[in-house]
N, C-alpha and C positions, 0 to 999 in steps of 0.2 A: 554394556551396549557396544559394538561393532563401533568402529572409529570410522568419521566420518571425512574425517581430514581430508579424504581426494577428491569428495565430492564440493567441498566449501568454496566457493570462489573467493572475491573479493570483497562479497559480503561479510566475510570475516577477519576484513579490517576495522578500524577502530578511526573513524576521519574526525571527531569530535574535535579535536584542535584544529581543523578548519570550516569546520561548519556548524554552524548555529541554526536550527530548521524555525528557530523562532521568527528571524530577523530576517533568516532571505527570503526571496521572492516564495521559494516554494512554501512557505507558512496561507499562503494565497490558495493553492491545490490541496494543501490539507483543510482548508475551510470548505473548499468547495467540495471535496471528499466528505466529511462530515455531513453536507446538505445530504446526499445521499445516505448516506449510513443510517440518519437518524429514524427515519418513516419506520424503521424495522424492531425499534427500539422499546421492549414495555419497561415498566418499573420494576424493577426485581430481575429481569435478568442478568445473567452472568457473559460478562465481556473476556474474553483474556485478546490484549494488543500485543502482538509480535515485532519486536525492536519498538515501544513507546517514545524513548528517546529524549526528549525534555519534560515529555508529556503535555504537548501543547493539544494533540487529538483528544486525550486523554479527559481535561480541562473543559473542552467544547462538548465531550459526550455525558458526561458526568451529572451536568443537571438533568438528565434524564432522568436520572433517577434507578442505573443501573449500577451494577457491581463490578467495577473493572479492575482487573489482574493486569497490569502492566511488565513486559518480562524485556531486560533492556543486559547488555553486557559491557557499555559502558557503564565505570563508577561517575565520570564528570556528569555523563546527563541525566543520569539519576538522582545525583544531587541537585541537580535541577527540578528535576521531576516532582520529587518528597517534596521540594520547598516549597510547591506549592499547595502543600495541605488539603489535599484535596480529599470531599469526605467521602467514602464508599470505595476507595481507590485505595490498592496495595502497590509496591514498586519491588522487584523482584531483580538481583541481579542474578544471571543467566545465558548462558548460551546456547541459541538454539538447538544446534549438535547435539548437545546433554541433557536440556530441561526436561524433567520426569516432573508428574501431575497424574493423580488418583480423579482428580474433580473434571467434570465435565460443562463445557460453557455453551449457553443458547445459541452466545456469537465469537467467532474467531476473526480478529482484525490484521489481513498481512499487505498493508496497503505502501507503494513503493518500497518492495523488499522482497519480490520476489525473484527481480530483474536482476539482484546482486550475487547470484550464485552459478554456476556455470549448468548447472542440473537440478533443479528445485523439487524433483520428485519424488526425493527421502521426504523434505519437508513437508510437501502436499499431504503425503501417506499420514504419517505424525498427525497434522492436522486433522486429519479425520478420525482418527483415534481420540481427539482431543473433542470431541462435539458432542455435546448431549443427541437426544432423538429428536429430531427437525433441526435442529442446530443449522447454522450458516457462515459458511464462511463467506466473507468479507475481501477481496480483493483487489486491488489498482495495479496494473503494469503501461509503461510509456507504449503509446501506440505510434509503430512504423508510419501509419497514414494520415498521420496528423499534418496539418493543417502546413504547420509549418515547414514540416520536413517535404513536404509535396512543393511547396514553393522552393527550397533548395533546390530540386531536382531539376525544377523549370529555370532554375537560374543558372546550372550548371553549376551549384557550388558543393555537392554530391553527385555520385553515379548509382549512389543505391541507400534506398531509405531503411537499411540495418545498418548504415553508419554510425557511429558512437562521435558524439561531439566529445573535445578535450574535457570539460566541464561533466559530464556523464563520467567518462573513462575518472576523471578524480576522484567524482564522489559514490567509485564501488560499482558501477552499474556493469555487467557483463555483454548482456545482450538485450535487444528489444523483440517481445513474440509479439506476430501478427494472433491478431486475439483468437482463428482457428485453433492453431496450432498451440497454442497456452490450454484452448478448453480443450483440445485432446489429450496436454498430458495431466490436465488433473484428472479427465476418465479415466487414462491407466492409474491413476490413484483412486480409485473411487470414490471420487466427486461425480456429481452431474448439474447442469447449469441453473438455476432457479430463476436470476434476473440478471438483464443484462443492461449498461448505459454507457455513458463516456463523462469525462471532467474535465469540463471548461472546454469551447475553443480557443485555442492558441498559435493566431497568425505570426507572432513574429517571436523572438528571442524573448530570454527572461528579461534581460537587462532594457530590451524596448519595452518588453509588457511592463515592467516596473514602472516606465513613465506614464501610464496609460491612467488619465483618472476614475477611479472608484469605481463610477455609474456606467462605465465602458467594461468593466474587469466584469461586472456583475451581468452584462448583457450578453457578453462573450459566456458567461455559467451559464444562463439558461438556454442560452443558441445550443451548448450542446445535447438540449434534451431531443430538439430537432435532425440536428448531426451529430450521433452519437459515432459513429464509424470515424468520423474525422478529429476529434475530440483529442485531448494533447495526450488524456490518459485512458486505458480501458477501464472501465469497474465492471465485474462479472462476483456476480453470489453465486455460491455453491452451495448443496447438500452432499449429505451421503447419497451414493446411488440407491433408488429403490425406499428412500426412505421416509419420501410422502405419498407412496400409495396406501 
């Protein structure tokens, strides 16, 4: 296979020694990602998650009652992962670059992980090799017009909402697409959009929304069914082009 190396951005570091996705805030956005995910869910079918990671999504999606392939290229968070015994659930270590796969999945999960690469278009393509017929991919990227980042603006504490907070830039993130421009480069990959939403509103910082109780975190989730455009993250499903007529 063609070496990918120039295409990989920072997504192909390894920040496991600084973040736990169990414990921080963002274990919050994968719950809420989940909500979404699961309506899509039958019993028997075949998941494969891209970077799993501890396999906390993993965990939440499982008593569905599907088949999840987890593919992670950390060894720390996959010892995490297994440990948690999860049944129907394989832990695969892997790097996206390389992963080869004969089998084909109903659903592809590449949720906060697309944003980590300088060009995710190899990926996309990959992806869609990887889908059975109707198959769906599964996707989250941070949105430029979120809630909060628009209040920056007004505050003057950015000049432009593709700013990368310190905190993003650490943990791997390259860039932020406005969600047009994500769904046209998965058309050049032959994806086409099947449904689209947002997760969570997010008026203020992680470290504020942390202090925010429960019944507020949970209000802000379903506001964004409302305001999906302002929403902290995009989630956009894919198919193959042409593939539900």
């Amino acid at each position: 296979m063609t070496n990918l190396g120039h295409v990989v951005g920072s997504g192909s570091h390894d920040y496991s020694a600084i973040y736990d996705p169990d414990t921080d805030f963002d274990a919050w956005y994968t719950r809420s990602t989940v909500a979404l995910i699961r309506p899509y869910l039958r019993p028997g079918d075949g998941v494969l998650e891209l970077g799993c990671a501890t396999g906390l999504m993993t965990s939440l999606l499982a008593p569905a009652g599907v088949a999840i392939t987890g593919i992670e290229r950390s060894v720390e968070y996959l010892a995490l992962a297994r440990a948690r015994s999860l049944s129907n659930s394989t832990f695969i270590e892997a790097d996206l670059a390389t992963y080869e796969t004969t089998d084909r999945f109903d659903h592809v999960l590449a949720t906060n992980l697309l944003d980590e690469f300088d060009d995710p278009t190899w990926l996309l393509r990959r992806i869609a090799g990887w889908l059975a017929p109707r198959g769906l991919l599964h996707t989250t990227v941070p949105n430029p017009d979120s809630i909060h980042r628009l209040a920056a603006i007004a505050e003057g504490m950015i000049d432009d909402t593709s700013v990368l907070s310190e905190r993003a830039v650490r943990f791997g993130t390259c860039r932020v697409w406005p969600a047009d421009a994500f769904r046209d480069l998965a058309a050049a990959s032959g994806l086409e959009v099947v449904a689209t939403g947002g997760v969570t509103l997010k008026p203020y910082p992680n470290a504020v929304m942390a202090r925010l109780p429960q019944a507020a975190l949970d209000g802000l989730a379903r506001a964004a069914e409302l305001l999906p455009d302002y929403a902290a993250l995009h989630y956009t499903v894919f198919g193959r082009i042409g593939d539900r007529k």
